[in-house]
Phi, psi and omega in degrees: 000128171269125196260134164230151169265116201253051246133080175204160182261139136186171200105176169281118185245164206244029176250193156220050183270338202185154173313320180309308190263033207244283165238113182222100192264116173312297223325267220294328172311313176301325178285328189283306136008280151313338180265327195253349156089044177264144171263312207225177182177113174302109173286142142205198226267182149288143166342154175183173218250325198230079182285344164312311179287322165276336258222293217273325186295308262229319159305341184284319193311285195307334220236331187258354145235100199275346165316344215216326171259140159213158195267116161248110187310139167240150180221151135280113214312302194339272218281342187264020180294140179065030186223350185309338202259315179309279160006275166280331179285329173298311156330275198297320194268272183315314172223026164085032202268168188217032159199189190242124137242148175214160187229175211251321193294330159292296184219207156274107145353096183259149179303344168284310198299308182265352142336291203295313183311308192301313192305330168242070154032033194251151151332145157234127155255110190226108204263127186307348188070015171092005182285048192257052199255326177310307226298304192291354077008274221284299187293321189280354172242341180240063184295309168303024126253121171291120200280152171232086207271125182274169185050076163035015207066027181198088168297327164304019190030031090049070209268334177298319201280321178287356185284286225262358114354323171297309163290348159277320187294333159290301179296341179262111198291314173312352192239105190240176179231178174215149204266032171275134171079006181272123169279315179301091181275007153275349171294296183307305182326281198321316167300293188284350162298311208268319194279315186115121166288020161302314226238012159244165200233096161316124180216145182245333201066020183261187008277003172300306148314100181307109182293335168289318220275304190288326150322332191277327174284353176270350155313344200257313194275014165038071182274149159281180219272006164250001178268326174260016163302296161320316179275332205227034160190285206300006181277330195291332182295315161294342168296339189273357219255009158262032157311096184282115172268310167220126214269141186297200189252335203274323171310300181300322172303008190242017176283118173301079191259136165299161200265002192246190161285162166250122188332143157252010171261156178245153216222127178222133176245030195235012185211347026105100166285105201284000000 
């Protein structure tokens, strides 16, 4: 059966706060991997100040087993404003990549990221940080795009946000999760009974993460053998498979770029206390 992991770092990243923005050395993932019968395994970079520089590390990775790798553009809402469509067309045309990622721990989601996404037809995987009140924004306004929110919307075991991540994944067609880092395997049992295993995607987090380790929970969840045929390839394989390399001009003229910075605060004016 072909396993792909759809969720791992790698490269150099040029910060020292923490292994995410430090370092993500494939060497032991690839071995733990090979032992646990993963074939293939999606990349994108480690945190990083420039993602274009990390975007290009992570191409070389991809480019020197392309049997084995496939590439997800990491952008910054923030700092990558009004550069998202260079970015990723430089990714997806140039080194072949075929998704979007972004985290909350940069910025917020912006309307140029899923502008762009719809415009090359690609998957975002983008994790909220327990942050999921987005999640309902995201399906009702970009539904041609597919979203992939990892860790159940909580790497922090989170219990509200992965509680309530569920009822996006019933309602939303466009809204998928990936099992990397979910520790409450009663929650995951509870998700995947109430969503339908369609909507999840085996992920490790690694190389931090032991990738057989993460697997054993989808093993654990005693699926039948087409329902984890599904989680641990074909679901992520039909998201890949609209991938547009070059979006007409009437698609690209719909990018949204802001015309400001974007708040990094959160600002509801329905709560605004005089």
């Amino acid at each position: 059966m072909l396993i792909i992991d759809c969720h791992c770092h790698a490269g150099q990243g040029d910060g020292l706060t923490g292994p995410w923005d430090t370092d993500a050395p494939l060497g032991p993932y690839l071995d733990w991997a090979d032992e646990a019968g993963i074939q293939r395994t999606v990349l994108f970079a480690a945190f990083h100040s420039d993602y274009a520089v990390a975007n290009r590390q992570v191409a070389q990775l991809v480019q020197q087993q392309p049997e084995r790798f496939y590439g997800f553009a990491f952008v910054h809402a923030q700092r990558d404003r009004g550069r998202i469509r260079e970015l990723v067309g430089t990714a997806v045309q140039q080194y072949g990549f075929c998704g979007i990622k972004c985290h909350r721990f940069d910025a917020r989601i912006s309307r140029e990221i899923c502008d762009v996404a719809r415009a090359f037809r690609l998957p975002v995987l983008y994790d909220v940080v327990g942050e999921i009140a987005v999640v309902e924004l995201l399906g009702e306004q970009y539904p041609d795009v597919n979203f992939i929110i990892p860790h159940l919307g909580s790497f922090s075991d989170d219990w509200r946000a992965q509680a309530g991540l569920i009822d996006h994944l019933v309602r939303f067609p466009n809204i998928y999760t990936d099992t990397s880092g979910v520790r409450r395997f009663d929650i995951l049992r509870r998700a995947v009974d109430r969503a339908g295993a369609h909507k999840f995607l085996f992920g490790s987090d690694g190389p931090w993460l032991h990738p057989g380790v993460e697997l054993a929970k989808i093993k654990a969840l005693h699926l039948r053998r087409e329902e984890t045929q599904q989680v641990v390839a074909g679901n992520l394989l039909g998201l890949l498979d609209t991938v547009r390399v070059n979006p007409g001009p009437a698609a690209l003229q719909r990018i949204a770029v802001p015309a400001a910075e974007l708040s990094s605060e959160w600002r509801d004016p329905w709560l605004v206390r005089e």
